[in-house]
KOLGU-4560 file (N, C-alpha, C; in nm, 3 decimals, padded with zeros to 5 digits):
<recs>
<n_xx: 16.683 n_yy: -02.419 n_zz: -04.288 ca_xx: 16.556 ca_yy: -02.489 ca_zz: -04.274 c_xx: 16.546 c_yy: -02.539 c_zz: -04.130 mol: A seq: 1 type: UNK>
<n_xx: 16.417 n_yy: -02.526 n_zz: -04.084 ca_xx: 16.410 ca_yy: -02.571 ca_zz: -03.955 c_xx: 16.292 c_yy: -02.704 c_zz: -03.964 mol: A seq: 2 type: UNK>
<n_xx: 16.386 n_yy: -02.802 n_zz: -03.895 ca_xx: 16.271 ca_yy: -02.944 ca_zz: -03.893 c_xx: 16.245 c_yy: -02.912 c_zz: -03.734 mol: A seq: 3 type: UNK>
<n_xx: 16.129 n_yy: -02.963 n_zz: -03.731 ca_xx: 16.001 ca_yy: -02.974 ca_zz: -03.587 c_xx: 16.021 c_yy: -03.134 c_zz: -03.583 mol: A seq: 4 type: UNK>
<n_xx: 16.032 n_yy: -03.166 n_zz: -03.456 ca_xx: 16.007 ca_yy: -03.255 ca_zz: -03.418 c_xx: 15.851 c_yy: -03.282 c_zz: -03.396 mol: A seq: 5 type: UNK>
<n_xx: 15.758 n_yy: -03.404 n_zz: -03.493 ca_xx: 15.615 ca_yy: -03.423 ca_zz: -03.423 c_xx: 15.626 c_yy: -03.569 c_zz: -03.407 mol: A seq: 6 type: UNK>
<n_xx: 15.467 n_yy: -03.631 n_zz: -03.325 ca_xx: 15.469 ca_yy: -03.741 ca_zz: -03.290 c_xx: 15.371 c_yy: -03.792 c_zz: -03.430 mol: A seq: 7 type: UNK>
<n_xx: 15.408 n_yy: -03.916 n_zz: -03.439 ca_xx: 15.342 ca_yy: -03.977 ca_zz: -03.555 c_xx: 15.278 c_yy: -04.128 c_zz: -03.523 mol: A seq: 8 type: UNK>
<n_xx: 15.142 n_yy: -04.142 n_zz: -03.534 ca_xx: 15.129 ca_yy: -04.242 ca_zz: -03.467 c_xx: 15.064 c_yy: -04.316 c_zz: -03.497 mol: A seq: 9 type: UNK>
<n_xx: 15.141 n_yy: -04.461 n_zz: -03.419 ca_xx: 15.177 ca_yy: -04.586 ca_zz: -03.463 c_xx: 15.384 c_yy: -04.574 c_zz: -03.468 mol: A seq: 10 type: UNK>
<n_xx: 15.430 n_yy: -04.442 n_zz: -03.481 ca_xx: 15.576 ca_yy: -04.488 ca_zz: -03.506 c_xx: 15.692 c_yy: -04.500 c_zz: -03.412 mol: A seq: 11 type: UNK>
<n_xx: 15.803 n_yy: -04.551 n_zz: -03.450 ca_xx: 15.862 ca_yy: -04.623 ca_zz: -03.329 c_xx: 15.975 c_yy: -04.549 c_zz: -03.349 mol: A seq: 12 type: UNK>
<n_xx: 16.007 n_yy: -04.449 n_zz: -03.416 ca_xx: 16.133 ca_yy: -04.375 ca_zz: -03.426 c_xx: 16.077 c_yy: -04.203 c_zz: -03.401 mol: A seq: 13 type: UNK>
<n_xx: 16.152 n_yy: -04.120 n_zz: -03.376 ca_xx: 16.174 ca_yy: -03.989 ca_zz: -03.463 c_xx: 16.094 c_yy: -03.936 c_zz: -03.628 mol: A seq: 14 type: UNK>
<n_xx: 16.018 n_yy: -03.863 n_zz: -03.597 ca_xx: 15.985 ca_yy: -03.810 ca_zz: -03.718 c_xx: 15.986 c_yy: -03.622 c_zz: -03.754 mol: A seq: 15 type: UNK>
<n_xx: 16.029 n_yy: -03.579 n_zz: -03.817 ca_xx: 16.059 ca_yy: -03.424 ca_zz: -03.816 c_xx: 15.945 c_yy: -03.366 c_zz: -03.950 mol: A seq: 16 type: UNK>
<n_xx: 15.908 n_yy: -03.262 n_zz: -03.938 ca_xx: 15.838 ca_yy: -03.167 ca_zz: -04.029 c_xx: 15.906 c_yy: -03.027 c_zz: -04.010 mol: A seq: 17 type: UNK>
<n_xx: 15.934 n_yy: -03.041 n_zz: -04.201 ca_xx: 15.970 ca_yy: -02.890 ca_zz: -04.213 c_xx: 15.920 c_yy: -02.846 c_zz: -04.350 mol: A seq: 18 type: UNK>
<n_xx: 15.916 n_yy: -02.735 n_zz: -04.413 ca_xx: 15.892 ca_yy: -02.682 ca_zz: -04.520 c_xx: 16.010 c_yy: -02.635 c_zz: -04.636 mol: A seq: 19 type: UNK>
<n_xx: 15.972 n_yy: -02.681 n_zz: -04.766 ca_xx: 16.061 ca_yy: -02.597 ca_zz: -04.863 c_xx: 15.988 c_yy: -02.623 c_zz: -04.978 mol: A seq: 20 type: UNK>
<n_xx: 16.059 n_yy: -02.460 n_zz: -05.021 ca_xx: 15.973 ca_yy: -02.472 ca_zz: -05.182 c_xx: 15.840 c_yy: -02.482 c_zz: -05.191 mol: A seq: 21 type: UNK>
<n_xx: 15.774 n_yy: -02.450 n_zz: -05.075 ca_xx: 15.638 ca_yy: -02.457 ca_zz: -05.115 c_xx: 15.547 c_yy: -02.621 c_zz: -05.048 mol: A seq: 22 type: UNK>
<n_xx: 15.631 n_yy: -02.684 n_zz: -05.003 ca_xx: 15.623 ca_yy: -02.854 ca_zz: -04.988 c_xx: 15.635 c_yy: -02.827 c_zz: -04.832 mol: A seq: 23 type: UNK>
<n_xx: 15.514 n_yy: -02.910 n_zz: -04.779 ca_xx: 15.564 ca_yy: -02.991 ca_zz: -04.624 c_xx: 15.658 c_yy: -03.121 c_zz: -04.599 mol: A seq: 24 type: UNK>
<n_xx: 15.718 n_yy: -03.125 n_zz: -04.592 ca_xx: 15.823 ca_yy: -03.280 ca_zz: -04.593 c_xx: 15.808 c_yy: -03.318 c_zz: -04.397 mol: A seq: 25 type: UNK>
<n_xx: 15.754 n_yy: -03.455 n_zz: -04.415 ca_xx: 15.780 ca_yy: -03.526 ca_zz: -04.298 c_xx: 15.910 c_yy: -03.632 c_zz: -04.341 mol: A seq: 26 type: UNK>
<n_xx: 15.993 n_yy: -03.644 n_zz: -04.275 ca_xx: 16.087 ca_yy: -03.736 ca_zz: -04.225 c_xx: 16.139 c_yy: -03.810 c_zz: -04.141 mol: A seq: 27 type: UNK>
<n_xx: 16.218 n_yy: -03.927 n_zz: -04.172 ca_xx: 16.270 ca_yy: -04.028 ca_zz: -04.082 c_xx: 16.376 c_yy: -04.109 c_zz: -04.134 mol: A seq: 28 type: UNK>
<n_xx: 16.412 n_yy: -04.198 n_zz: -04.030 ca_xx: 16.554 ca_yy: -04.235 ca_zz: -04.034 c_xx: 16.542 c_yy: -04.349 c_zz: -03.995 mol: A seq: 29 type: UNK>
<n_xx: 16.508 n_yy: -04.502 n_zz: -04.088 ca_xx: 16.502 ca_yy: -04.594 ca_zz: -04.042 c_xx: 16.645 c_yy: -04.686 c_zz: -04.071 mol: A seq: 30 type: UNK>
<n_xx: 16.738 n_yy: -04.647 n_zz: -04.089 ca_xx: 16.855 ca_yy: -04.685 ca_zz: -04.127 c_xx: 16.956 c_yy: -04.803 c_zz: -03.939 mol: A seq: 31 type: UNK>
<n_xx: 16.901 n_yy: -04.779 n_zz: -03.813 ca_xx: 16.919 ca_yy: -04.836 ca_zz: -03.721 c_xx: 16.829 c_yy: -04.919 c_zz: -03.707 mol: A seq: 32 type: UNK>
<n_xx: 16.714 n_yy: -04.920 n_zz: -03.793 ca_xx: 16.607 ca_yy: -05.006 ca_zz: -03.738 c_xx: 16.602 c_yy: -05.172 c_zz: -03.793 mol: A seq: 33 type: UNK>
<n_xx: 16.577 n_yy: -05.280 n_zz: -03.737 ca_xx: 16.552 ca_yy: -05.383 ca_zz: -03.816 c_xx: 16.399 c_yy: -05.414 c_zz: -03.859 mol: A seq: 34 type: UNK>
<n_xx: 16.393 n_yy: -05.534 n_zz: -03.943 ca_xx: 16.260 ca_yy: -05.556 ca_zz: -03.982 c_xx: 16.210 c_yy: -05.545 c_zz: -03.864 mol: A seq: 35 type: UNK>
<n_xx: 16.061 n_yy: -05.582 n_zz: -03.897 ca_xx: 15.965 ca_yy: -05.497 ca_zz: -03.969 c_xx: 15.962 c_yy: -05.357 c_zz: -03.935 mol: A seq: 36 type: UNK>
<n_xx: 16.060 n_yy: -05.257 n_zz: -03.879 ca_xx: 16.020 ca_yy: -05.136 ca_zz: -03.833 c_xx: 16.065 c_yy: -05.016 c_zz: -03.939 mol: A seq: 37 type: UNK>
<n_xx: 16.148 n_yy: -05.010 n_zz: -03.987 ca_xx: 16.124 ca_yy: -04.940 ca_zz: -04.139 c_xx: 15.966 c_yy: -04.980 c_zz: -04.177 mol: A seq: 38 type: UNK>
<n_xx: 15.904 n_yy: -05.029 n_zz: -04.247 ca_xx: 15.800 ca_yy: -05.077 ca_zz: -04.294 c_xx: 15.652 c_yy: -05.042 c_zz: -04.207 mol: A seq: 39 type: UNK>
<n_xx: 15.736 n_yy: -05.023 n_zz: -04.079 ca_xx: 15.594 ca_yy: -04.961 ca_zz: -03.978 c_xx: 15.647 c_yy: -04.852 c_zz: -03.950 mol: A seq: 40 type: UNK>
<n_xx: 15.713 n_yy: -04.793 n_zz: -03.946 ca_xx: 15.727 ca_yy: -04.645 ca_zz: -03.951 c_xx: 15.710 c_yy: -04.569 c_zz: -04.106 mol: A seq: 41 type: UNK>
<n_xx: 15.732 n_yy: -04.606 n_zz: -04.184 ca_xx: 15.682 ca_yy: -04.564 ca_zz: -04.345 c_xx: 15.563 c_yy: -04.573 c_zz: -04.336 mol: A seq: 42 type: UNK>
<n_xx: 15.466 n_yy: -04.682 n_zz: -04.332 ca_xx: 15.346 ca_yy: -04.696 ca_zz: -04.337 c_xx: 15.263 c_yy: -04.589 c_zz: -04.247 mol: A seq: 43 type: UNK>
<n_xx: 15.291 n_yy: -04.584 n_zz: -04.098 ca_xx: 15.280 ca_yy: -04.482 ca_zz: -04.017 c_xx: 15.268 c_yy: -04.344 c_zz: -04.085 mol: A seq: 44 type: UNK>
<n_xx: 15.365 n_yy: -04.319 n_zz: -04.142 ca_xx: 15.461 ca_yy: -04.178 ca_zz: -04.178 c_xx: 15.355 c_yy: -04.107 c_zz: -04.298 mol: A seq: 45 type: UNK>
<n_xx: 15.347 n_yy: -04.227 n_zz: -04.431 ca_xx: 15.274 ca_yy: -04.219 ca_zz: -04.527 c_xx: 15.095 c_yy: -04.200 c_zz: -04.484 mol: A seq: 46 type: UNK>
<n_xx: 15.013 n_yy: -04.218 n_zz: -04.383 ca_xx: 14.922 ca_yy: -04.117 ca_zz: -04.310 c_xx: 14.909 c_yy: -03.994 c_zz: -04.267 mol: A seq: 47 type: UNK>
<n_xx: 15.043 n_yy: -03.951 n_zz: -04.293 ca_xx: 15.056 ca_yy: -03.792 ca_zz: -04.262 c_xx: 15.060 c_yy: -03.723 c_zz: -04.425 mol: A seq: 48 type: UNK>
<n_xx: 15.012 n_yy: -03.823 n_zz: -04.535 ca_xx: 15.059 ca_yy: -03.702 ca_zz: -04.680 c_xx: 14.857 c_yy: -03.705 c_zz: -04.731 mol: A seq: 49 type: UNK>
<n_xx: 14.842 n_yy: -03.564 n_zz: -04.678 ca_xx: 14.697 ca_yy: -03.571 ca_zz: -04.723 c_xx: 14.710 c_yy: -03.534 c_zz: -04.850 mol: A seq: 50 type: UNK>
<n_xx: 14.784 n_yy: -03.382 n_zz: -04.893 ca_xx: 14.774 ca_yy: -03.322 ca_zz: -05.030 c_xx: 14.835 c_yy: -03.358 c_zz: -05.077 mol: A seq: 51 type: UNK>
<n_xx: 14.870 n_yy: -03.278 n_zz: -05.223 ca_xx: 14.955 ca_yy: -03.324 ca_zz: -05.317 c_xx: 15.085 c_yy: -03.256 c_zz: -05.308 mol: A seq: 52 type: UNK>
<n_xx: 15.074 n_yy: -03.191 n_zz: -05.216 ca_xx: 15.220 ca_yy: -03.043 ca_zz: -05.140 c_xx: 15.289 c_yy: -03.154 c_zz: -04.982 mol: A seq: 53 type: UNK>
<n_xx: 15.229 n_yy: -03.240 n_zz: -05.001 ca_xx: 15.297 ca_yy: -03.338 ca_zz: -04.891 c_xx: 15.391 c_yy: -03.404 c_zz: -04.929 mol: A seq: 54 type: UNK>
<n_xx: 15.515 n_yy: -03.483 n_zz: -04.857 ca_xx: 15.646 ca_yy: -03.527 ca_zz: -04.914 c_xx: 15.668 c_yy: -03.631 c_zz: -04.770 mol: A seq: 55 type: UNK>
<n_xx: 15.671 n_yy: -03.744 n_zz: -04.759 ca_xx: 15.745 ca_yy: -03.829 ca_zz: -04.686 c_xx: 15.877 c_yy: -03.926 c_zz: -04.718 mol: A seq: 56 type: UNK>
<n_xx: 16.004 n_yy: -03.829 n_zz: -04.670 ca_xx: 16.120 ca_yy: -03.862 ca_zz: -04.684 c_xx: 16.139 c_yy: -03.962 c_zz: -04.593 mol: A seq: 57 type: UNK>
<n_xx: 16.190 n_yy: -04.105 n_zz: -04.677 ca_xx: 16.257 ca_yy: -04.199 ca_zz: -04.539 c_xx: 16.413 c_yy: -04.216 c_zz: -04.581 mol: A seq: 58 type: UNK>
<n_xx: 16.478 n_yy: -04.210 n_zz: -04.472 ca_xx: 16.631 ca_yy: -04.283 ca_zz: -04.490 c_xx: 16.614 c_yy: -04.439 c_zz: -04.431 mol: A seq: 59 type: UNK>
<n_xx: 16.664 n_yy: -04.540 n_zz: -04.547 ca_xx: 16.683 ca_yy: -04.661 ca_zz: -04.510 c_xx: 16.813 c_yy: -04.728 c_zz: -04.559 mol: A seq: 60 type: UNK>
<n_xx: 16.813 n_yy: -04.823 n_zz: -04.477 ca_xx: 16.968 ca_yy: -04.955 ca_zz: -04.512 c_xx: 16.971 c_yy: -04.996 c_zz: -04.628 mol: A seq: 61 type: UNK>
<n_xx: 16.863 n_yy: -05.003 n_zz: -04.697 ca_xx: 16.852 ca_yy: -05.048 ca_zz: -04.858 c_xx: 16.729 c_yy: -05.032 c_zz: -04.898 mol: A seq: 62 type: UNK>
<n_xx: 16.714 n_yy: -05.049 n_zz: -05.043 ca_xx: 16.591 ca_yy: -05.057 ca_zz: -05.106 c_xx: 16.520 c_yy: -05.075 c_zz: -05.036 mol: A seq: 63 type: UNK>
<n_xx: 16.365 n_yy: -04.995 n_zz: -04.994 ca_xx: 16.253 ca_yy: -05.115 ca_zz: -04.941 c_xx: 16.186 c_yy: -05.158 c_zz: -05.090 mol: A seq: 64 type: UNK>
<n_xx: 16.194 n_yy: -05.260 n_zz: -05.145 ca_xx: 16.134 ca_yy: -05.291 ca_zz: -05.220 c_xx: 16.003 c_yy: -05.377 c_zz: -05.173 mol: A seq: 65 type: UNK>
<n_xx: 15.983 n_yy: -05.452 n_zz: -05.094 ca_xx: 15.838 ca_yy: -05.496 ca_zz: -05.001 c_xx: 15.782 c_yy: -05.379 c_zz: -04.960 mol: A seq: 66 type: UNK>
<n_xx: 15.820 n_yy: -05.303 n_zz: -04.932 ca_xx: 15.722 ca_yy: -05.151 ca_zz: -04.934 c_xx: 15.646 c_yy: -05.119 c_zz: -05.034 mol: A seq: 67 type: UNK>
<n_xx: 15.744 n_yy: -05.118 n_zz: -05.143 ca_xx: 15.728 ca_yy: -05.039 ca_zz: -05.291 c_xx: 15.542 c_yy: -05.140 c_zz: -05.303 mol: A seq: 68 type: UNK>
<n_xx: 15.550 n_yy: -05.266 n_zz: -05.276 ca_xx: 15.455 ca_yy: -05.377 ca_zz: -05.327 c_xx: 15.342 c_yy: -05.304 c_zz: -05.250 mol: A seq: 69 type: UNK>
<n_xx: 15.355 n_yy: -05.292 n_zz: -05.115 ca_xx: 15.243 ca_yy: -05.223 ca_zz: -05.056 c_xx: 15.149 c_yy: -05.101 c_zz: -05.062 mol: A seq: 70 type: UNK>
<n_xx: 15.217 n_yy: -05.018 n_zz: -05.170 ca_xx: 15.174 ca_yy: -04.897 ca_zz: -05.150 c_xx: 15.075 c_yy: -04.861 c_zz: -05.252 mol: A seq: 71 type: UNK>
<n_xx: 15.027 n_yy: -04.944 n_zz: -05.350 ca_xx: 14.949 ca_yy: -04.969 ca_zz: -05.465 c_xx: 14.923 c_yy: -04.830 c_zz: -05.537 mol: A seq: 72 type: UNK>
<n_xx: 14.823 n_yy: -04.842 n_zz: -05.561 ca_xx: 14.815 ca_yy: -04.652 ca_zz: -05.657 c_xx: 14.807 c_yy: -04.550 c_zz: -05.579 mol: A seq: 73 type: UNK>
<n_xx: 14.783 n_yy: -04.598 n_zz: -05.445 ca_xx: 14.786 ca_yy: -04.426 ca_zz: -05.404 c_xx: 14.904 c_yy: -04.340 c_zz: -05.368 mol: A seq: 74 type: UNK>
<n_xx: 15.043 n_yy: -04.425 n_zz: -05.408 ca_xx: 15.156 ca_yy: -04.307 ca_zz: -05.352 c_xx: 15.237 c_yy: -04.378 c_zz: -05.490 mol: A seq: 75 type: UNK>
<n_xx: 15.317 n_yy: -04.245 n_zz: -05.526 ca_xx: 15.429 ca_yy: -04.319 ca_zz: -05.581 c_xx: 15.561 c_yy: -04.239 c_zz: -05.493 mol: A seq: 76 type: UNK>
<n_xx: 15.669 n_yy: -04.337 n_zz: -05.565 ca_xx: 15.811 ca_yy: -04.294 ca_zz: -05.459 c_xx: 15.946 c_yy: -04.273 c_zz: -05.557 mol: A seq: 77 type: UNK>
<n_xx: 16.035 n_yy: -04.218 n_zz: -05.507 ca_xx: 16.153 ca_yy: -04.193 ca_zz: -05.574 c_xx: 16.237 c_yy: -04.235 c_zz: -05.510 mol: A seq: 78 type: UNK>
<n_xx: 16.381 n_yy: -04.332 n_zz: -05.545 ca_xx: 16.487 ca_yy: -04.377 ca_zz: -05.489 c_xx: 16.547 c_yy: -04.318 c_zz: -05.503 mol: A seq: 79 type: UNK>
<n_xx: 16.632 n_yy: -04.262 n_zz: -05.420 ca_xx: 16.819 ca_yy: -04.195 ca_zz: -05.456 c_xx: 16.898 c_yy: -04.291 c_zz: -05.347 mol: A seq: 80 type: UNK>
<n_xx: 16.994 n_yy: -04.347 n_zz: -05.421 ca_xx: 17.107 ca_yy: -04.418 ca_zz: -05.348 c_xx: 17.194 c_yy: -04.304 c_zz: -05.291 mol: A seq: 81 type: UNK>
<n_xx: 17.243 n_yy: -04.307 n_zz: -05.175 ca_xx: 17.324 ca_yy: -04.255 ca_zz: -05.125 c_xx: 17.492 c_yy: -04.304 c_zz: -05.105 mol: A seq: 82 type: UNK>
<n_xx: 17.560 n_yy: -04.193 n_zz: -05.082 ca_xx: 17.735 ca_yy: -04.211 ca_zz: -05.079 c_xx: 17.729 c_yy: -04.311 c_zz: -05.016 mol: A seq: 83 type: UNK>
<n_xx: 17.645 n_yy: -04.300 n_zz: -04.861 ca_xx: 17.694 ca_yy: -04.389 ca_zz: -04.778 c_xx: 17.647 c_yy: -04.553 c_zz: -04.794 mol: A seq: 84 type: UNK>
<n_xx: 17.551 n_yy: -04.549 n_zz: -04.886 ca_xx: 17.515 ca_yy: -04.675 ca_zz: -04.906 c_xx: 17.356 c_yy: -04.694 c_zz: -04.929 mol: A seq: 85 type: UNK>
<n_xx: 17.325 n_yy: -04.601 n_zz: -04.805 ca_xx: 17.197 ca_yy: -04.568 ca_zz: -04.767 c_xx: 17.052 c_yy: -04.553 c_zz: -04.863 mol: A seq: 86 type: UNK>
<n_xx: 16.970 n_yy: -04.554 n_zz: -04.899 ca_xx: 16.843 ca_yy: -04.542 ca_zz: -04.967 c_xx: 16.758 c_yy: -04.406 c_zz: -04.886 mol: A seq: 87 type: UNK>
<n_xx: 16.766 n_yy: -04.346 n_zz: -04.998 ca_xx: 16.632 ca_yy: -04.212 ca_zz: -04.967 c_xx: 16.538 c_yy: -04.221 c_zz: -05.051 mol: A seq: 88 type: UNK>
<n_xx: 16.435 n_yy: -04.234 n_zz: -04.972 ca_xx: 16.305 ca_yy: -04.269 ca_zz: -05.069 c_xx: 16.219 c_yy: -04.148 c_zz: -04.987 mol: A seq: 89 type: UNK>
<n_xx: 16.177 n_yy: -04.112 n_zz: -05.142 ca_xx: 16.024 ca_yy: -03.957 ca_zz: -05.127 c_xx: 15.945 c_yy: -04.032 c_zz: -05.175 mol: A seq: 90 type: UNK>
<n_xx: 15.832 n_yy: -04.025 n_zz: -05.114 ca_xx: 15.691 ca_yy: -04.081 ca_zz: -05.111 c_xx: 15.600 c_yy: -03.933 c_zz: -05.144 mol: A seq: 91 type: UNK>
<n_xx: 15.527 n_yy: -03.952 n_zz: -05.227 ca_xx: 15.419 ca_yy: -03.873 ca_zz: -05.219 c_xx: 15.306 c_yy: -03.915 c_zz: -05.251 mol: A seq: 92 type: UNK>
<n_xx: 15.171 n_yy: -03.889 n_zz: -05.275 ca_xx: 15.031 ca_yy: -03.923 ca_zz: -05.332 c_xx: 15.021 c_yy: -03.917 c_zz: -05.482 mol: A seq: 93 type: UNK>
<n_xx: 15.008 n_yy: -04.004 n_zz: -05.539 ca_xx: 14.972 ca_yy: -04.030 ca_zz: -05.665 c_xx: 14.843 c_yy: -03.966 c_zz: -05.673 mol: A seq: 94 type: UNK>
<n_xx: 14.841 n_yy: -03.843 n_zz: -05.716 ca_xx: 14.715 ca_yy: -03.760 ca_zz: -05.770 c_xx: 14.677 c_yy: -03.752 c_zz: -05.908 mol: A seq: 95 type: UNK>
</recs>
């Protein structure tokens, strides 16, 4: 798989686009970042999922659960805890 580096804006990190399965996945890595910048780079990030074939993967330090509050009906998300400790959350559009 090949991730593209694009600019995403409003965000303060790295964000990559690549394809699988049929899905565009944008991603990021807010796991160095402190408050509030996870939370503004997700928010950022989550403007890039127009369809329902869109996927915004974030890596974070933990749960965002103050995210989860923000995102009301139009996205839902999936947690996977990671080995390292880490939180991967997929965001997509609640269609």
């Amino acid at each position: 798989m090949h991730k593209q580096k694009v600019e995403i804006s409003g965000a303060t990190i790295d964000f990559f686009k690549y394809e699988e399965n049929g899905l565009t996945y944008y991603e990021f890595n807010a796991t160095q970042c402190s408050p509030p910048q996870p939370m503004i780079n997700a928010m950022s990030g989550l403007r890039m999922l127009q369809s329902k074939d869109d996927r915004l993967v974030g890596i974070f330090f933990h749960e965002p659960v103050p995210l989860y509050n923000r995102l009301g009906d139009q996205f839902s998300h999936e947690a996977v805890a990671l080995e390292s400790g880490d939180y991967k959350i997929i965001f997509k559009r609640a269609i």
